[in-house]
BATI-598237 format. One record per atom (N, C-alpha, C): residue in one letter; z, y, x. Coordinates in steps of 0.001 Angstrom, whole numbers, plus 500000, padded with zeros to 6 digits. Example, Ala and Ser with C-alpha at 12.3 -4.5 7.8 and 13.67 -1.06 7.14 Angstrom:
REM residues 2
A507800494310513190;A507800495500512300;A507800496700513200;S507080497750512850;S507140498940513670;S507870500030512900;
REM end
This chain:
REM residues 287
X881806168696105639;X882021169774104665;X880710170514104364;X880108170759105485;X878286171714104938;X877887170582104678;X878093169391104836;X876707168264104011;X877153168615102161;X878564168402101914;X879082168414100685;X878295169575100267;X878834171005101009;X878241172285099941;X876923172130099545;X876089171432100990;X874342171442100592;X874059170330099198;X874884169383099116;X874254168592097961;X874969169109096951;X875861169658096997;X876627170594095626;X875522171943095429;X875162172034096248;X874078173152095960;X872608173183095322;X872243172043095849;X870726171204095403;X871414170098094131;X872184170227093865;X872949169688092390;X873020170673091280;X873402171863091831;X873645172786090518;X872093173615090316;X871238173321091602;X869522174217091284;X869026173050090837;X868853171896090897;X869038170568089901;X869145170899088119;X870440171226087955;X870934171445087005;X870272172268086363;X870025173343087029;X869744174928086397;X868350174784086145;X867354174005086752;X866220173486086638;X865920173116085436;X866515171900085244;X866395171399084018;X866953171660082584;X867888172277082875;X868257173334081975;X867285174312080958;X866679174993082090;X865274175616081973;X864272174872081010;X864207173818082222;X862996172951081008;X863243172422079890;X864512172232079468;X864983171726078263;X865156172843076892;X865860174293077593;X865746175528076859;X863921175708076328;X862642175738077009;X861593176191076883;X860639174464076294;X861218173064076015;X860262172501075921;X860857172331074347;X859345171754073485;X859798172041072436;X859195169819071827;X860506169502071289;X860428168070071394;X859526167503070409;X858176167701070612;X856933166971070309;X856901165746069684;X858014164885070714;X857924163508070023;X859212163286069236;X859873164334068836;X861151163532068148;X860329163293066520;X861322163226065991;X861262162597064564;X860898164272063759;X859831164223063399;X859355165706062495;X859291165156060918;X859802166108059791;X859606166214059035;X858049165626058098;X857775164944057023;X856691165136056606;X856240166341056050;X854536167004055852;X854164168284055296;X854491168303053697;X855169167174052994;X855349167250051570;X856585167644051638;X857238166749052150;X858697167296052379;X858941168730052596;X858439169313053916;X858783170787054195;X857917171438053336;X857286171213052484;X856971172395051592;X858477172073050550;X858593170844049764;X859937171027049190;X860726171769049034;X861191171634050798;X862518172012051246;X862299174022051152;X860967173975051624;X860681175584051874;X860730176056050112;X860375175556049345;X859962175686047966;X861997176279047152;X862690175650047779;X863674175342047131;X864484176455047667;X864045176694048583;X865166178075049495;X864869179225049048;X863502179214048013;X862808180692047759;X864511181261046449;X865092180257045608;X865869180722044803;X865422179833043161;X866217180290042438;X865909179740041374;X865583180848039839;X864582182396040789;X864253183322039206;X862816182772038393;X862490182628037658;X861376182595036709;X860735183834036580;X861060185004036989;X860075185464036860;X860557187025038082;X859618187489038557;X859510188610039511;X859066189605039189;X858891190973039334;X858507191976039537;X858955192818040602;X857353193232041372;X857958193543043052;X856574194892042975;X857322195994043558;X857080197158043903;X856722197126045295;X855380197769045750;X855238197589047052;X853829198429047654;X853825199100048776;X853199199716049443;X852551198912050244;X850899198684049835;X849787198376050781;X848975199128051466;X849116199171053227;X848256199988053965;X847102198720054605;X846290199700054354;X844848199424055239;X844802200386056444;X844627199208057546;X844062199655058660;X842496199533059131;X841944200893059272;X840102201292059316;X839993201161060828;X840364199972061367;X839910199999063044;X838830200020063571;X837654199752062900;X836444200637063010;X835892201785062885;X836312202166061884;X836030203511061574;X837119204149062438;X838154203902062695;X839092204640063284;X839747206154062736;X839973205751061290;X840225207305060194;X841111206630060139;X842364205989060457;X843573206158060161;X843916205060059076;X845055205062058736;X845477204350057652;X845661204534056025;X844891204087055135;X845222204615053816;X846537203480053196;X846764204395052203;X848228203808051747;X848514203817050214;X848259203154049584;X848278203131047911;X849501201936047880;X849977202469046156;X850953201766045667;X850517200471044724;X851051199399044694;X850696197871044035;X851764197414043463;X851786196848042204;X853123196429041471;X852503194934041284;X853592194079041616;X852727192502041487;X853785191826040488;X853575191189039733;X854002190665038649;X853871189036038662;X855272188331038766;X855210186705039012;X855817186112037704;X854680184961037135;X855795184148036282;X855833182148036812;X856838182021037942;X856303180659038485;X856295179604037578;X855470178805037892;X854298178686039304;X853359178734039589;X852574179362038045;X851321179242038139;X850725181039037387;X851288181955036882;X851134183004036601;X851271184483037380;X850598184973038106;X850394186519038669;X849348187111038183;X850093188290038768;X849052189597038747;X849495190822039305;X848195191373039641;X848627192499040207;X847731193955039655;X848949195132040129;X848037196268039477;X848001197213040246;X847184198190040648;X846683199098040940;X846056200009040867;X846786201473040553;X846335202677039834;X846880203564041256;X845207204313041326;X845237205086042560;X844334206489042283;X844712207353042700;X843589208675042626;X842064208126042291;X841578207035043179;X840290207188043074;X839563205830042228;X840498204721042029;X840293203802041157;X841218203152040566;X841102202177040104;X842141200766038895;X842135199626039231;X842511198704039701;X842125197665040166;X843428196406039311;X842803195833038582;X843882194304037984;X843055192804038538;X843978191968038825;X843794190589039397;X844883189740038712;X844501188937037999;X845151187844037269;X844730186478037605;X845829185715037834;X845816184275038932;X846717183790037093;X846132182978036815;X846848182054035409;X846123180722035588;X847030179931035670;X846952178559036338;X846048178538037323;X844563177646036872;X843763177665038059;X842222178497037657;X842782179261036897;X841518180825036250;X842072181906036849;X841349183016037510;X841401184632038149;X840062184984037786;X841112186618037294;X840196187375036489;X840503188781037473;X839301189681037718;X839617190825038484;X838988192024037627;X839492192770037449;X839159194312036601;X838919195426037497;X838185195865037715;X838195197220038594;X837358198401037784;X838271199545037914;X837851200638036705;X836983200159035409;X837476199463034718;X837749199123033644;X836637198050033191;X835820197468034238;X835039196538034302;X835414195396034890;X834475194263034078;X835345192675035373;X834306192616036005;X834668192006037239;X834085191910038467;X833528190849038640;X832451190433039544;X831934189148039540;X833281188367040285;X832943187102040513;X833986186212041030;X834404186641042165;X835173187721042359;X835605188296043995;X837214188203044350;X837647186972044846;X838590186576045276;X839168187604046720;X839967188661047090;X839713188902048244;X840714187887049137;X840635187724050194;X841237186278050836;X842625186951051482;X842674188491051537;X843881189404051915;X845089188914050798;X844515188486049491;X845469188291048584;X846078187208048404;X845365185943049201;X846028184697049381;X847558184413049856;X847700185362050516;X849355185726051285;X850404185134049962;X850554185786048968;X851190185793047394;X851152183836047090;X850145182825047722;X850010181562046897;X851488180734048033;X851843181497048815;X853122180022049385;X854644180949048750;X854355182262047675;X855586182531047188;X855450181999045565;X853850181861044965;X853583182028043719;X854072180272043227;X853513179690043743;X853176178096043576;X854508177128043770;X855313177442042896;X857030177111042986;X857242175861042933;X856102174903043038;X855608173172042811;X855084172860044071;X856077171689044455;X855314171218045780;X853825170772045243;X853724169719044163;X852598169125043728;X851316170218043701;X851894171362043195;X850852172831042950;X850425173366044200;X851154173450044806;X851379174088046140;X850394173350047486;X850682171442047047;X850165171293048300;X848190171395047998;X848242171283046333;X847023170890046102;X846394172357046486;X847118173887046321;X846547174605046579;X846094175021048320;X847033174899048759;X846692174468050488;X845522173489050598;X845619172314049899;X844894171499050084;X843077172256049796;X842997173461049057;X841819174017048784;X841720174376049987;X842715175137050560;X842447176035051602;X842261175852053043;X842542174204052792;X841753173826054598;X843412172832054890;X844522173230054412;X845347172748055171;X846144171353054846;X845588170652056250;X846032169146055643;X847673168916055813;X847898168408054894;X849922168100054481;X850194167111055262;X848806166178055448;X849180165263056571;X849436164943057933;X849592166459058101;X849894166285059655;X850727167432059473;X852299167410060625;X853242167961060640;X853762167980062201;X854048168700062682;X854677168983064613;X855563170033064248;X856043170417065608;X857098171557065795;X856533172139066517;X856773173242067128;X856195174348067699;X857401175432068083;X856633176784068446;X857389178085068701;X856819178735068521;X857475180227067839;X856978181706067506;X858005182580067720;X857471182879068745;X858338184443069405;X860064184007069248;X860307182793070081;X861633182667070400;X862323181491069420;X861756181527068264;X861796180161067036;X861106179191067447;X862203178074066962;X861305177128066585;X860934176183065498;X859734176232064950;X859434176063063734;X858398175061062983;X858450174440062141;X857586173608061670;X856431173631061494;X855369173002061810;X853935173730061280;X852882172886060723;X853010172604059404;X851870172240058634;X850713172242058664;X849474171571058585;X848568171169058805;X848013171123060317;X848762171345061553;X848055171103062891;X848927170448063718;X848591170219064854;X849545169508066130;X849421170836067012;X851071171453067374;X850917172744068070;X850343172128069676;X849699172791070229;X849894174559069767;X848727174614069242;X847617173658068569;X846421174100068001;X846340175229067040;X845675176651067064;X845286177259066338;X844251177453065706;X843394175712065919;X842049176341065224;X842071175795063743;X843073175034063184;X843033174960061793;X843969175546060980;X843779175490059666;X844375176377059138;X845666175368058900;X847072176607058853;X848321175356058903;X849395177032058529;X850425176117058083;X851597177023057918;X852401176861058808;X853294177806058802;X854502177890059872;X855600178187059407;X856557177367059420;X858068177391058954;X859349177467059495;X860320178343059579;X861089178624060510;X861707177417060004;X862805176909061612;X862967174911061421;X864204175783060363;X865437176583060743;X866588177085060589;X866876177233059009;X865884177995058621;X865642179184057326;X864855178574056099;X863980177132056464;X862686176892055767;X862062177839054939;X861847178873055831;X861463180021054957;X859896180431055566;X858765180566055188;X857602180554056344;X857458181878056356;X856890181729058320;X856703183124058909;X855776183459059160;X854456182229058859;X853132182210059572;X851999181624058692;X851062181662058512;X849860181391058012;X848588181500058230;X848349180132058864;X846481180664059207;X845627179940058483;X844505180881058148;X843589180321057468;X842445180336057997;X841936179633058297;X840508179219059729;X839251178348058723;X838280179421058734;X836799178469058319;X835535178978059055;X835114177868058896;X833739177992060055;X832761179258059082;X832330180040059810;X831643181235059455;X830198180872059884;X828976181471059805;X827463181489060548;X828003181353061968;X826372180805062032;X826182180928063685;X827118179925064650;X828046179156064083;X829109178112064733;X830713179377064889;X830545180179064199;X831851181375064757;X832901180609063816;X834063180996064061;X835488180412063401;X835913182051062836;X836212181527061398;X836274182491061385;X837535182451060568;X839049183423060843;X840381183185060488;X841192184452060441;X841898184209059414;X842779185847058717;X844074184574059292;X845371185897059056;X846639185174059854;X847283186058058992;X848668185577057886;X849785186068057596;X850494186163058593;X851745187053058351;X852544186937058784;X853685187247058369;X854715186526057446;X856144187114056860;X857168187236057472;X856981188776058004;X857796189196059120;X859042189761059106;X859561189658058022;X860627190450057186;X861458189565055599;X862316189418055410;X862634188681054366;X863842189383053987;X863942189512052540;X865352190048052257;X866067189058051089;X867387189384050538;X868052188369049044;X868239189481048168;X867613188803047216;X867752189930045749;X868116189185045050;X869341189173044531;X869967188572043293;X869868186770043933;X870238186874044938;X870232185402045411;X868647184472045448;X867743185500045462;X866492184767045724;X866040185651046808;X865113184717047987;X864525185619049399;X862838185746048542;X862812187091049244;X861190187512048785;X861182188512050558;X859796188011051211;X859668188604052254;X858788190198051772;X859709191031052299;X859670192825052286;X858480192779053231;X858090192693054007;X856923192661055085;X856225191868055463;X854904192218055196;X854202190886055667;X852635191801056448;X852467191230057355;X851536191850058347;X850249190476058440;X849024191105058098;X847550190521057820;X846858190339059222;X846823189876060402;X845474189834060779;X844489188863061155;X843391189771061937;X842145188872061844;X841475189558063497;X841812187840064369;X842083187996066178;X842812189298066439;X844026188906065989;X845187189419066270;X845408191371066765;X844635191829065597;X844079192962065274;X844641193181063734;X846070194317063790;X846547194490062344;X845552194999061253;X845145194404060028;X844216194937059501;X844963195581058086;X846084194849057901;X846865195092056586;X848365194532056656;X848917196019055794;X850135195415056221;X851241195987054583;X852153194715053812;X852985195060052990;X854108195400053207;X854595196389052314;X856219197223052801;X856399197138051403;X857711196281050786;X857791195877049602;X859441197270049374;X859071197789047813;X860427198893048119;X861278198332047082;X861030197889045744;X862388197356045112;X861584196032044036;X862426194714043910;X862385193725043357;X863044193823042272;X862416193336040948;X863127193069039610;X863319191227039537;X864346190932039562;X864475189748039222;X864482189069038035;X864590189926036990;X864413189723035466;X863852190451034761;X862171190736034779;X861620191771034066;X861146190945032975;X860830191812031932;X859894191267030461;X858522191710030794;X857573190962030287;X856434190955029914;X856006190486028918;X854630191370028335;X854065191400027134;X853603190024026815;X853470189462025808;X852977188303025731;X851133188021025972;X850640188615026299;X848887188941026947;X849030189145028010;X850180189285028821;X850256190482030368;X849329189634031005;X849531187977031213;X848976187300031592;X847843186747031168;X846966187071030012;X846151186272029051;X844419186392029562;X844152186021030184;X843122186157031113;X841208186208030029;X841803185425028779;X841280185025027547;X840904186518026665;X842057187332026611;X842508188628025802;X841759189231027369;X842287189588028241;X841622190764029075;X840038190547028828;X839386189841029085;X837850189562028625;X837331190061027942;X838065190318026723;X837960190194025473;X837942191930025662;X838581192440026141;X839215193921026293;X838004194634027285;X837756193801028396;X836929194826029190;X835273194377029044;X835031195155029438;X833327194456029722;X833014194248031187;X832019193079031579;X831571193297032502;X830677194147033388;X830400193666034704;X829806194445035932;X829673193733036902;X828295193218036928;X828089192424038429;X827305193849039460;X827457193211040809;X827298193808041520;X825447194104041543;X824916195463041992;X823802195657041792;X822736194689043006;X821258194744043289;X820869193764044076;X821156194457045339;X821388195603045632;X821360196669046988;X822166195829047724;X823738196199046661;X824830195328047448;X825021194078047940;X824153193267046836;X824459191564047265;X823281191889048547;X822371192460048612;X821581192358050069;X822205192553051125;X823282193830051119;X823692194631052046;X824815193528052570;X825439192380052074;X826389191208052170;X825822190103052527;X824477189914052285;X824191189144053315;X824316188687054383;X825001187564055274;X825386187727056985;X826308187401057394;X827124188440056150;X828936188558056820;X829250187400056630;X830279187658057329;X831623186560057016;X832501186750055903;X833177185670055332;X834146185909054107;X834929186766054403;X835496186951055618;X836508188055055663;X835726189689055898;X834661189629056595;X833945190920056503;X833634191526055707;X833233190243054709;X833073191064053080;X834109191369052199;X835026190823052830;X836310191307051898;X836605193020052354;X836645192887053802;X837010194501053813;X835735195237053797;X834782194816053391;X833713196024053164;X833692196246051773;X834345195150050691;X834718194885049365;X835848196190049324;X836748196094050336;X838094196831049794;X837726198449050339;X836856198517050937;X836470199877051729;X835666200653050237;X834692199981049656;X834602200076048822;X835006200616047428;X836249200015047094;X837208200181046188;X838028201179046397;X838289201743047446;X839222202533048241;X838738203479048923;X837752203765049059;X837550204700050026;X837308206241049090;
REM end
């Protein structure tokens, strides 16, 4: 009778063992999705509106400077899959960015700007680009190869992840909840001076349904896992009108004059990294 209980006992810590390891391992070698496919599938869950208008609160976090957080209002304007923009009217400046097909045009107080992409704004291209074909070619700018696809985990999910073999984080790759195909993650990794890696990280941490389409309400920016920016989206139009120019990148030109940057500044940018100059770009604009 104690021989029975002892192997009934070292049977069920047996059990409970592997249990364990089966709850926490995440199956590497089963059969994964291709990266064309799960953009598809992710592409198709966003809904079926043509066009967006989304209201939304962008804070900057000054973790250097350590002054706190500023907080201005941004209205972003979608016509998929290839038309945005965004606007920004604040106490201390104006700021417009127009993405029309594969031309962006940026306006700031009432001048265009030299070619200044900020890379904070890339977040907007895995909701804008409603075409796998569009979509992968635009990833495909951005470092992330479609040809490689694994599974993984994020904080308790487990989820698909485009362009790497987990748990690698040194290339740039998306992350897709397996459940939702809705993505929660985004890294974008390029080699900077000096051999440094240098990488900003979405994160769509929040998702809501408006009129039967998901648009993520929150999305949190950083860069080595240090919040630098973060969106709090307050109300979605699922059927707004726009002017027939709203988008005309041709007509805004035409409307503003230019403004390149003076030689002080392009000196003073010398060095950085793409992402350093973006927030010394937005400190700039904002401060």
């Amino acid at each position: 009778m104690y021989n029975y209980l002892r192997l009934l006992k070292n049977a069920f810590v047996i059990l409970f063992c592997l249990a364990m390891v089966l709850c926490c391992y995440t199956p590497a070698n089963c059969y994964v999705l291709q990266g064309p496919h799960l953009l598809d599938l992710m592409i198709k869950k966003y809904g079926n509106a043509k066009k967006l208008l989304v209201s939304q609160n962008l804070i900057f976090y000054d973790n250097i400077r350590q002054m706190g957080a500023v907080e201005i209002n941004e209205t972003l304007s979608y016509v998929f899959p290839e038309e945005f923009r965004s606007d920004i009217l604040s106490e201390n400046t104006q700021k417009i960015h127009v993405v029309s097909k594969d031309r962006t045009l940026t306006i700031i107080d009432g001048k265009i700007a030299d070619d200044f992409q900020s890379v904070f704004d890339i977040y907007k291209d895995l909701i804008l680009y409603r075409s796998r074909i569009l979509l992968q070619k635009r990833l495909d700018m951005l470092g992330v190869d479609g040809s490689i696809a694994s599974l993984g985990r994020f904080r308790g999910k487990i989820v698909y992840i485009v362009g790497a073999q987990y748990p690698d984080e040194s290339a740039s790759q998306v992350w897709i909840d397996k459940d939702t195909f809705r993505p929660i993650r985004w890294i974008i990794s390029k080699k900077a001076g000096n051999g440094r890696q240098d990488a900003i990280e979405f994160r769509y941490v929040q998702w809501k349904m408006f009129d039967n389409n998901w648009y993520p309400i929150r999305i949190e920016i950083y860069q080595d896992d240090t919040l630098l920016r973060e969106i709090v989206v307050d109300n979605i139009d699922t059927t707004p009108s726009f002017s027939e120019d709203f988008f005309n990148i041709k007509k805004l030109q035409s409307t503003y004059m230019e403004a390149g940057p003076g030689k002080q500044e392009q000196s003073d940018q010398e060095g950085l990294s793409e992402i350093q100059k973006t927030i010394e770009e937005f400190k700039k604009i904002y401060r």
